[in-house]
C-alpha positions as CSV (number, residue, x, y, z in Angstrom):
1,X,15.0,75.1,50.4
2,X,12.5,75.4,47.1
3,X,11.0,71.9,47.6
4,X,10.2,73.0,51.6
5,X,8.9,76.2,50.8
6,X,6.8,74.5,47.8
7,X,5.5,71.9,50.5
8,X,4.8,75.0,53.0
9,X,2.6,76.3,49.7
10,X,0.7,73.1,48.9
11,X,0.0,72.6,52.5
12,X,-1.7,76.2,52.5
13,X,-3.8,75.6,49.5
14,X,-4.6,72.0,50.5
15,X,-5.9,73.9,53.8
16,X,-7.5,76.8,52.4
17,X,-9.5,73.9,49.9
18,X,-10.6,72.2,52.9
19,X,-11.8,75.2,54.8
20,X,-13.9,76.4,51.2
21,X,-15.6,72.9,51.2
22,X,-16.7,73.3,54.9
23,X,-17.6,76.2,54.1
24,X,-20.3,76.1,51.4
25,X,-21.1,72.1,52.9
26,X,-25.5,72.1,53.1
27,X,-26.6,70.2,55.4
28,X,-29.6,68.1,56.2
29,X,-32.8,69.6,57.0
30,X,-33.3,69.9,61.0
31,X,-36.9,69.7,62.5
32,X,-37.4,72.8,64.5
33,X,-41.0,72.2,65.8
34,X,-40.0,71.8,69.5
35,X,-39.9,75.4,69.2
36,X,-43.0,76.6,68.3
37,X,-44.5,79.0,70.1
38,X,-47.8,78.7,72.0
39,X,-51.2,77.9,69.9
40,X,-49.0,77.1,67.0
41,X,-48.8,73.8,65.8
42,X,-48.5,72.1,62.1
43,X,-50.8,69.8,60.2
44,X,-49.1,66.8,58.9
45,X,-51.4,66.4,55.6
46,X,-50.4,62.9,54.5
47,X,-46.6,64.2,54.8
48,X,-45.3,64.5,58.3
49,X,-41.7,64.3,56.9
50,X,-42.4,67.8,55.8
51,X,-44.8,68.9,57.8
52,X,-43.7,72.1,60.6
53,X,-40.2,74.0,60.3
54,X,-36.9,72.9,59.2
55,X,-34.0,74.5,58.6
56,X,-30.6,73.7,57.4
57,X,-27.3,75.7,56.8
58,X,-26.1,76.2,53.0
59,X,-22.3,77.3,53.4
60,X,-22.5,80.9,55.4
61,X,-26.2,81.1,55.1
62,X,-29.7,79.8,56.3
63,X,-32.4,78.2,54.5
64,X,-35.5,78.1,57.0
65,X,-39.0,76.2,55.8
66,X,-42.3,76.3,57.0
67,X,-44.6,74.1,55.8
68,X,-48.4,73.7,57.0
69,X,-47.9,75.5,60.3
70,X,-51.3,76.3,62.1
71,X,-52.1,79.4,64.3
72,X,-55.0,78.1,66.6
73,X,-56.6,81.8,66.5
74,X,-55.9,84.8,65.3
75,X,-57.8,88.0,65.0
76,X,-57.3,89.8,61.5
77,X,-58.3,93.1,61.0
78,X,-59.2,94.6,57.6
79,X,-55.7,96.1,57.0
80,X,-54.0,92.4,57.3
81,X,-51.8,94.0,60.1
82,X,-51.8,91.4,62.9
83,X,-49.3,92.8,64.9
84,X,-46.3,90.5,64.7
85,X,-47.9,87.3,66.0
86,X,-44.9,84.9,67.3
87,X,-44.7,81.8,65.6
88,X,-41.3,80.4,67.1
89,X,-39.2,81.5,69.9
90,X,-35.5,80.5,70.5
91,X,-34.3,79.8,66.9
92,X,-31.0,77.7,67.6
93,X,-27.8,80.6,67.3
94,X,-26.7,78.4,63.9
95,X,-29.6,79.3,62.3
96,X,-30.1,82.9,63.3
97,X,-30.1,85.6,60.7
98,X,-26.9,88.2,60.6
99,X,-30.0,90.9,60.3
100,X,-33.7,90.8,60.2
101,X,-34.3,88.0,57.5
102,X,-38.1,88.1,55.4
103,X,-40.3,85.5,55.0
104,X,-41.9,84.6,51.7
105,X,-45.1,82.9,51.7
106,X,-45.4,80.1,49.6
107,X,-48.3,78.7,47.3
108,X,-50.0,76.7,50.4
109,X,-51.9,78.8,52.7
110,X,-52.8,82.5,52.7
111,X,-50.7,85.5,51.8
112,X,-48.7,86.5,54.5
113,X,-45.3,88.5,55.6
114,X,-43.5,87.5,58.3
115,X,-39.6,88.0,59.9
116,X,-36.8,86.3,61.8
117,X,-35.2,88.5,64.3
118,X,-31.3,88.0,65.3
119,X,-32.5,87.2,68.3
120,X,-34.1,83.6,67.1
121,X,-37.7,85.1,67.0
122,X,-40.0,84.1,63.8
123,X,-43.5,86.1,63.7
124,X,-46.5,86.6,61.1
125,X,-46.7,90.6,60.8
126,X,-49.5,90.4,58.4
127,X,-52.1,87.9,56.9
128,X,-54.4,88.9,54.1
129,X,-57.8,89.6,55.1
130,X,-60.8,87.8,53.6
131,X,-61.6,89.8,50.6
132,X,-65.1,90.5,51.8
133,X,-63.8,91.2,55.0
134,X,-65.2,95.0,56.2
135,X,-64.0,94.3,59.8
136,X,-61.7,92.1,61.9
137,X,-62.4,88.5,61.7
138,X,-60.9,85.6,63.8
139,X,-59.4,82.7,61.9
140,X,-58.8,79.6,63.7
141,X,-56.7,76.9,62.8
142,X,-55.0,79.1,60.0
143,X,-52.6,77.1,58.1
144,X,-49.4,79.4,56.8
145,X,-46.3,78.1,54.9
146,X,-43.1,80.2,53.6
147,X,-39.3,80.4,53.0
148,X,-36.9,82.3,53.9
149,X,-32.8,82.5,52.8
150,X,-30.5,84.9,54.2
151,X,-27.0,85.0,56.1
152,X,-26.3,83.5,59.3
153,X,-25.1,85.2,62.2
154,X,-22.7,82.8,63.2
């Protein structure tokens, strides 16, 4: 009776292990540049493998990169505020953010702040201005790159 209960209490552990692994598993990076949104593209700069956006799942959370994405135009006022410009639409559900999820720019590009919306929605909120800049000015082919971590929905 001791030995099947033991057994019963190995097999738990043995199953709780495996579902801990699964768990905090990262997986490989997955291109997400089919869904880019319209008059946003990338630049592949001598490294297409990392070149666009990727994202991958680290146990119950996301890890989402840009790198050298480029708005065709954008109009930029003096404020930065550029009215939540979409840069991707339809984020697959696994890599979807519990909440709304920041972006963090990263050394490549301007300054920038963007968000991920739970419903799969990346946009640019705001893009530093020129620091000359007195009134709106239109940048084209504006090259942004950024990070972002935070829990998955799902």
């Amino acid at each position: 009776m001791a030995f099947q209960r033991l057994e019963t209490e190995i097999q738990r552990l043995m199953n709780r292990v495996a579902e801990l692994e699964r768990a905090a598993a990262v997986t490989d990076w997955e291109p997400l540049n089919a869904y880019l949104a319209s008059g946003v593209s990338y630049v592949a700069d001598g490294d297409t493998a990392n070149a666009g956006l990727f994202a991958r799942r680290v146990g119950p959370n996301v890890e989402l990169r840009l790198m050298n994405v480029r708005i065709d135009s954008v109009s930029v006022p003096a404020n930065g505020n550029i009215g939540n410009r979409t840069l991707l639409t339809g984020l697959p559900a696994r890599y979807r953010p519990a909440h709304v999820a920041a972006m963090t720019p990263s050394s490549a590009g301007r300054l920038w702040s963007g968000t991920v919306t739970a419903s799969g929605i990346l946009v640019a909120a705001a893009i530093q201005p020129d620091a000359t800049a007195s009134g709106a000015v239109t940048l084209t082919n504006e090259t942004l790159s950024g990070w972002a971590y935070y829990p998955a929905a799902s």
